[in-house]
Backbone as JSON, one array per atom type, in Angstrom:
{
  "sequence": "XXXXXXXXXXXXXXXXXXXXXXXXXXXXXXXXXXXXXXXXXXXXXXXXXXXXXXXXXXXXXXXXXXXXXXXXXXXXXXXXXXXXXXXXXXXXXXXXXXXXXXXXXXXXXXXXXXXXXXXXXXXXX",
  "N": [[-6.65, 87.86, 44.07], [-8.05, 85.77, 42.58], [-10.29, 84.2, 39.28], [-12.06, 81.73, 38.75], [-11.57, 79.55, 35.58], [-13.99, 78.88, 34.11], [-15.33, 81.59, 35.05], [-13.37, 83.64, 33.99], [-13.6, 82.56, 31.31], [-16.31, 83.83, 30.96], [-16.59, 85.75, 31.26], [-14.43, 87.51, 29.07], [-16.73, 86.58, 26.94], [-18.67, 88.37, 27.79], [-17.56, 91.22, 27.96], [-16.78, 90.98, 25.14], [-19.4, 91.22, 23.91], [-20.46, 93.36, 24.66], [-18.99, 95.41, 23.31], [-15.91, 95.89, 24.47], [-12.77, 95.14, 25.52], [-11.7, 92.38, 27.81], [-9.92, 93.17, 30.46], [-7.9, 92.56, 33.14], [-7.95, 93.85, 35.99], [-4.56, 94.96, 38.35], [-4.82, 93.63, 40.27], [-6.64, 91.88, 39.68], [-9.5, 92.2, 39.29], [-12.42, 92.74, 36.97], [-12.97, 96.11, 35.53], [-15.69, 97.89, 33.78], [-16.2, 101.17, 32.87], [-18.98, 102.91, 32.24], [-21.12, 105.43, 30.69], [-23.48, 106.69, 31.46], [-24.48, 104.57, 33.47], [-22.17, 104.12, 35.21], [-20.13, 102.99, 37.06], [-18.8, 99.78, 36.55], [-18.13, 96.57, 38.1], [-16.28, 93.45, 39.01], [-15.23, 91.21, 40.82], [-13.02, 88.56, 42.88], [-15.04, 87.17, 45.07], [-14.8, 86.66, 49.03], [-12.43, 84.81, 48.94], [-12.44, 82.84, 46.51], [-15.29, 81.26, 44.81], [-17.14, 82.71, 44.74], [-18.75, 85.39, 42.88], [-18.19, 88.61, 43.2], [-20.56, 91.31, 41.97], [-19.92, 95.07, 41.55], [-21.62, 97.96, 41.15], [-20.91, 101.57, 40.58], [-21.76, 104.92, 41.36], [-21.73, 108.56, 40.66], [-23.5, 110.42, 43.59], [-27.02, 111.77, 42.89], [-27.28, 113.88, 43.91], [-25.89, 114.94, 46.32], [-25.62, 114.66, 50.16], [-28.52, 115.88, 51.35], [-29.75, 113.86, 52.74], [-29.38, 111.25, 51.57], [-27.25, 109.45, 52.02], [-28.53, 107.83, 53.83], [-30.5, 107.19, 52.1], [-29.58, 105.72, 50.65], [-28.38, 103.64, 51.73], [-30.88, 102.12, 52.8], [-32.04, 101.09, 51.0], [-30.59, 98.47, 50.47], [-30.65, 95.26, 50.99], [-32.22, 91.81, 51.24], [-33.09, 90.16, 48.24], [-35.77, 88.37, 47.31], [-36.68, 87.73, 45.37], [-34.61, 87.08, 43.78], [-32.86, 85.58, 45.41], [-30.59, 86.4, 46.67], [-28.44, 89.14, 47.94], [-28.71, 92.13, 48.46], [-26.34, 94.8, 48.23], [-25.21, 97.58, 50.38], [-23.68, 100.8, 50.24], [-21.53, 104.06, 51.23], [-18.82, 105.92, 49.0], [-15.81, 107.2, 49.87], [-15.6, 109.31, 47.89], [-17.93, 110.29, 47.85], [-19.91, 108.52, 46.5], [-22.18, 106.27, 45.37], [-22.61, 102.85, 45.8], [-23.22, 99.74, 45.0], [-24.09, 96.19, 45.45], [-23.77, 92.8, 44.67], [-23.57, 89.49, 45.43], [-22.79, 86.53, 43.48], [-22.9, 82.86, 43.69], [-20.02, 80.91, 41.43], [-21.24, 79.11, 40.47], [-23.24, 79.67, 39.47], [-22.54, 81.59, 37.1], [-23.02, 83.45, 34.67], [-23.74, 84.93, 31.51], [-26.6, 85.46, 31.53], [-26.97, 85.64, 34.33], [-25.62, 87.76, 34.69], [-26.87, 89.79, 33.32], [-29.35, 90.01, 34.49], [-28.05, 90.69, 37.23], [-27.28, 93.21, 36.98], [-29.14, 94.39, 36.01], [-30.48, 95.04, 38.26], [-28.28, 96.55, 40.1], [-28.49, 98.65, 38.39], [-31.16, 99.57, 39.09], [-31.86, 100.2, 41.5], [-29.03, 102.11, 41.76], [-31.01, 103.97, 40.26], [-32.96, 104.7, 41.58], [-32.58, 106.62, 43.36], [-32.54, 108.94, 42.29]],
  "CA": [[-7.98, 87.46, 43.64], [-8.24, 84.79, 40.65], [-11.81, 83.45, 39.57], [-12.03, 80.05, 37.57], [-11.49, 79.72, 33.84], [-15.25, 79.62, 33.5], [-15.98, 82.85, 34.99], [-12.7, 84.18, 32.86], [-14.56, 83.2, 29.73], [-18.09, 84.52, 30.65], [-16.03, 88.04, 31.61], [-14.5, 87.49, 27.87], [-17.82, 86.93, 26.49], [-19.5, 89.52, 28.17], [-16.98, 92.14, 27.58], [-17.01, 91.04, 23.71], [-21.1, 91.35, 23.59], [-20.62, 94.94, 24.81], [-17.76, 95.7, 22.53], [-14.95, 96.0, 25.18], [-12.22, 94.15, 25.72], [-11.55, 92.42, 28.89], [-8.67, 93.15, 30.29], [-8.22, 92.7, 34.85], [-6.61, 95.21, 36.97], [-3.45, 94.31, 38.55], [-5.38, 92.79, 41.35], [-7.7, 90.67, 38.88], [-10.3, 92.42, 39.36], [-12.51, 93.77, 35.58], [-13.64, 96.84, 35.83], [-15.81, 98.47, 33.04], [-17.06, 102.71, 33.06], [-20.21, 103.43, 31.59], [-21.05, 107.22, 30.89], [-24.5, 106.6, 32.44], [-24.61, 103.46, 34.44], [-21.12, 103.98, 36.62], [-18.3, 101.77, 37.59], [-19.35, 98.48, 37.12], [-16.61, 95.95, 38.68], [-16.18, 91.72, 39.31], [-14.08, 90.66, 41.7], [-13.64, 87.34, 43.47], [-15.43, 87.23, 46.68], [-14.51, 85.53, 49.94], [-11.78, 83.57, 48.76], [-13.12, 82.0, 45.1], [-16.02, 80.35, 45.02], [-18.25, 83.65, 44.17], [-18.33, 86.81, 42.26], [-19.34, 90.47, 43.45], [-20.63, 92.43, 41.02], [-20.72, 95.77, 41.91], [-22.11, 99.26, 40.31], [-20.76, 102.83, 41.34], [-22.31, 106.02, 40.56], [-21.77, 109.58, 41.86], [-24.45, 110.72, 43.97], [-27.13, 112.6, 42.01], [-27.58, 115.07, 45.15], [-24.74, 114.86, 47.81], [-25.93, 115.35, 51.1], [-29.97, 115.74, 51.04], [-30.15, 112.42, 53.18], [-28.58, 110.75, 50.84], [-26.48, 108.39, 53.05], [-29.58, 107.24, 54.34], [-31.59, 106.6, 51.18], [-28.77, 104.5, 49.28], [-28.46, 102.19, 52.85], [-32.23, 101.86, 52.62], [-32.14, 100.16, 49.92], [-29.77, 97.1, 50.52], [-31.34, 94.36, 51.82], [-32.06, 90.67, 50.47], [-33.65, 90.18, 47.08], [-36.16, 87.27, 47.86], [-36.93, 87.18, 43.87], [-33.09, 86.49, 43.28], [-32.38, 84.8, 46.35], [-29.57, 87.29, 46.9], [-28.74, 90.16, 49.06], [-28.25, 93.74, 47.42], [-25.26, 95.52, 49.54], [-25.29, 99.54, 50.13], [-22.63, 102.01, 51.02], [-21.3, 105.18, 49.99], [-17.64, 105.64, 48.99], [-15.13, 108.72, 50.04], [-16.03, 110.16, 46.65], [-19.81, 110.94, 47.02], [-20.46, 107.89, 44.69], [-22.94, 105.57, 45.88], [-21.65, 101.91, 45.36], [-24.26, 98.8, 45.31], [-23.35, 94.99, 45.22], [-24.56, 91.91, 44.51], [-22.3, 88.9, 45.11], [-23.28, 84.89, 43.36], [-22.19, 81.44, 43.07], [-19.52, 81.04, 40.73], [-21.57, 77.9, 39.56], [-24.3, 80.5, 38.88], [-22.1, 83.26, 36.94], [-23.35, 83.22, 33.37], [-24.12, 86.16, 30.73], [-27.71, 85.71, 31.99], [-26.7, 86.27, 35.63], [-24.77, 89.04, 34.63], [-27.53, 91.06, 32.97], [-29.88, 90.42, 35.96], [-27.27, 91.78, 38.45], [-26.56, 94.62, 36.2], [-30.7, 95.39, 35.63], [-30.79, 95.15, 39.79], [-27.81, 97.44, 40.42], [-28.86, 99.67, 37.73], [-32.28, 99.89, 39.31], [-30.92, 100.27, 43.01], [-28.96, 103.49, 41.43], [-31.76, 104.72, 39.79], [-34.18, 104.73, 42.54], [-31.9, 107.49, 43.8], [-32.82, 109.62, 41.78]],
  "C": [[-7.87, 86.78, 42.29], [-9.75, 84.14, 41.0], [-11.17, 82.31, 38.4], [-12.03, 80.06, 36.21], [-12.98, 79.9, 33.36], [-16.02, 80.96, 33.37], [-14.42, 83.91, 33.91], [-13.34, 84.15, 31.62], [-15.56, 83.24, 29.91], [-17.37, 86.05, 30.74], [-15.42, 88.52, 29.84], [-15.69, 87.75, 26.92], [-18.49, 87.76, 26.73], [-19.18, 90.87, 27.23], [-17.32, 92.03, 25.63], [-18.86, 91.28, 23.44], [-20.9, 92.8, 24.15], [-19.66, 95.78, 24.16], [-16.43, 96.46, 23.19], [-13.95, 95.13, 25.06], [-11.9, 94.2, 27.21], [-10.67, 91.92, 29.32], [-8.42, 93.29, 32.46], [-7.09, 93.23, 34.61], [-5.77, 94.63, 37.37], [-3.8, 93.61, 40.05], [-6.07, 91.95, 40.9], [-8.82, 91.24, 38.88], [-11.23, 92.95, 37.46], [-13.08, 94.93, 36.02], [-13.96, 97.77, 34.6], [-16.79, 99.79, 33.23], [-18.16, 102.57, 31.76], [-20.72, 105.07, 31.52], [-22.43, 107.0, 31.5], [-25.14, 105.73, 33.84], [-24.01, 103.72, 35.41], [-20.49, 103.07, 36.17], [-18.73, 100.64, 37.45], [-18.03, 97.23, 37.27], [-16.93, 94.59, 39.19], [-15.32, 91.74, 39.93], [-14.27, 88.99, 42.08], [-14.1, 87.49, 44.93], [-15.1, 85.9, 47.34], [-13.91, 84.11, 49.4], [-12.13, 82.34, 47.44], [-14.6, 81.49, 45.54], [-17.43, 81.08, 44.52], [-17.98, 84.85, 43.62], [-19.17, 87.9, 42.71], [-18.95, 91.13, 42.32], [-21.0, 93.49, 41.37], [-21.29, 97.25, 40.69], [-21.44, 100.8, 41.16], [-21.14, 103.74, 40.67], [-22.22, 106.8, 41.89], [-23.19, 109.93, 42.13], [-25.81, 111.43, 43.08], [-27.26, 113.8, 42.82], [-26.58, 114.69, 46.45], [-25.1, 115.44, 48.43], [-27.4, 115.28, 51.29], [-30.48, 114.53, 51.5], [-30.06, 111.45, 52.19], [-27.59, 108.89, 51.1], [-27.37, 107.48, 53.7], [-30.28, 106.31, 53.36], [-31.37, 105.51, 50.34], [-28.79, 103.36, 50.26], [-29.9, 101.48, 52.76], [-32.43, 100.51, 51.57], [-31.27, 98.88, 49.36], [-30.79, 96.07, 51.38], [-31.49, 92.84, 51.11], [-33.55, 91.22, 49.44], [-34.47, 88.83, 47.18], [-36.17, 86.23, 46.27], [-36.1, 86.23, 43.05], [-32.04, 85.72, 44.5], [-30.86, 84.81, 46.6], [-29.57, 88.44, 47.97], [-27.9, 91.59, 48.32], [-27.64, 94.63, 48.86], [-25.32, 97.1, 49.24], [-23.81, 100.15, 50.59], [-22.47, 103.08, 50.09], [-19.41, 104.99, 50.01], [-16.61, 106.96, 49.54], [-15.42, 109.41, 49.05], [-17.13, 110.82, 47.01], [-20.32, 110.03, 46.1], [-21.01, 106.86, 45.89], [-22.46, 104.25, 45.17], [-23.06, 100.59, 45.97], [-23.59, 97.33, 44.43], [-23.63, 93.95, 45.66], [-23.28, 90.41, 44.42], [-22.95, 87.55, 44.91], [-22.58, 84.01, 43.44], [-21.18, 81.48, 42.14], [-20.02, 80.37, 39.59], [-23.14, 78.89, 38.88], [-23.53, 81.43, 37.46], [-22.23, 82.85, 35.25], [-23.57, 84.7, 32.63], [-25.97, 86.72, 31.28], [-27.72, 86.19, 33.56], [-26.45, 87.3, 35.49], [-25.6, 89.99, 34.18], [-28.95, 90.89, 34.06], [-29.4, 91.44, 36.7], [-27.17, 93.26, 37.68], [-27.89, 95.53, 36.36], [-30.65, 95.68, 37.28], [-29.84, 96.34, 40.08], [-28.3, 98.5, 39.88], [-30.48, 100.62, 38.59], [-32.15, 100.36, 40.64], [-30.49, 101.89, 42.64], [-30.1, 104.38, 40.97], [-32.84, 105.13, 40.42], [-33.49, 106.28, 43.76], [-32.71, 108.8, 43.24], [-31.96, 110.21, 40.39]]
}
């Protein structure tokens, strides 16, 4: 997985506006933990051309229909003319993911997707 020098320096810039450094896994992927947010992780999707951003967070109730309530809530985004992805993971961590354009992928994209995943988890409970 490699993304384009532009989305390399928006993942730079990002990371530096949140005071990280950004540094990809040995697959390319970034992936930065949050103590409240979750996992949040870029990859390249389907072959360059777009980026999934996703969010992971453990359940806040494992089990309790649960599996149901996080699928529920994938579906397209008409607002963002996107499609918000569901699953759960072998962990118990609920995992939501949003994948754009590359010609879209900006600091402003990025704190959209982030407010959408965030909100997606949080509707959990």
């Amino acid at each position: 997985m490699t993304f384009s020098p532009a989305v390399e320096t928006t993942m730079v810039a990002f990371a530096a506006q949140i005071g990280l450094a950004a540094r990809p896994t040995a697959d390319g992927r970034y992936v930065f933990a949050f103590s409240r947010s979750g996992l949040l992780g870029f990859e390249s999707g389907d072959g360059g051309g777009r980026v999934v951003i996703s969010l992971t967070r453990p359940l806040p109730r494992p089990g309790d229909d649960m599996d149901a309530r996080v699928l529920a809530l994938a579906g397209p985004d008409l607002a963002e003319e996107t499609f918000l992805h569901a699953g759960l993971t072998a962990r118990d961590e609920a995992l939501f993911a949003l994948s754009i354009p590359e010609s879209e992928f900006g600091l402003p994209a990025i704190e959209r997707s982030l407010g959408r995943l965030i909100a997606a988890q949080d509707a959990l409970g």
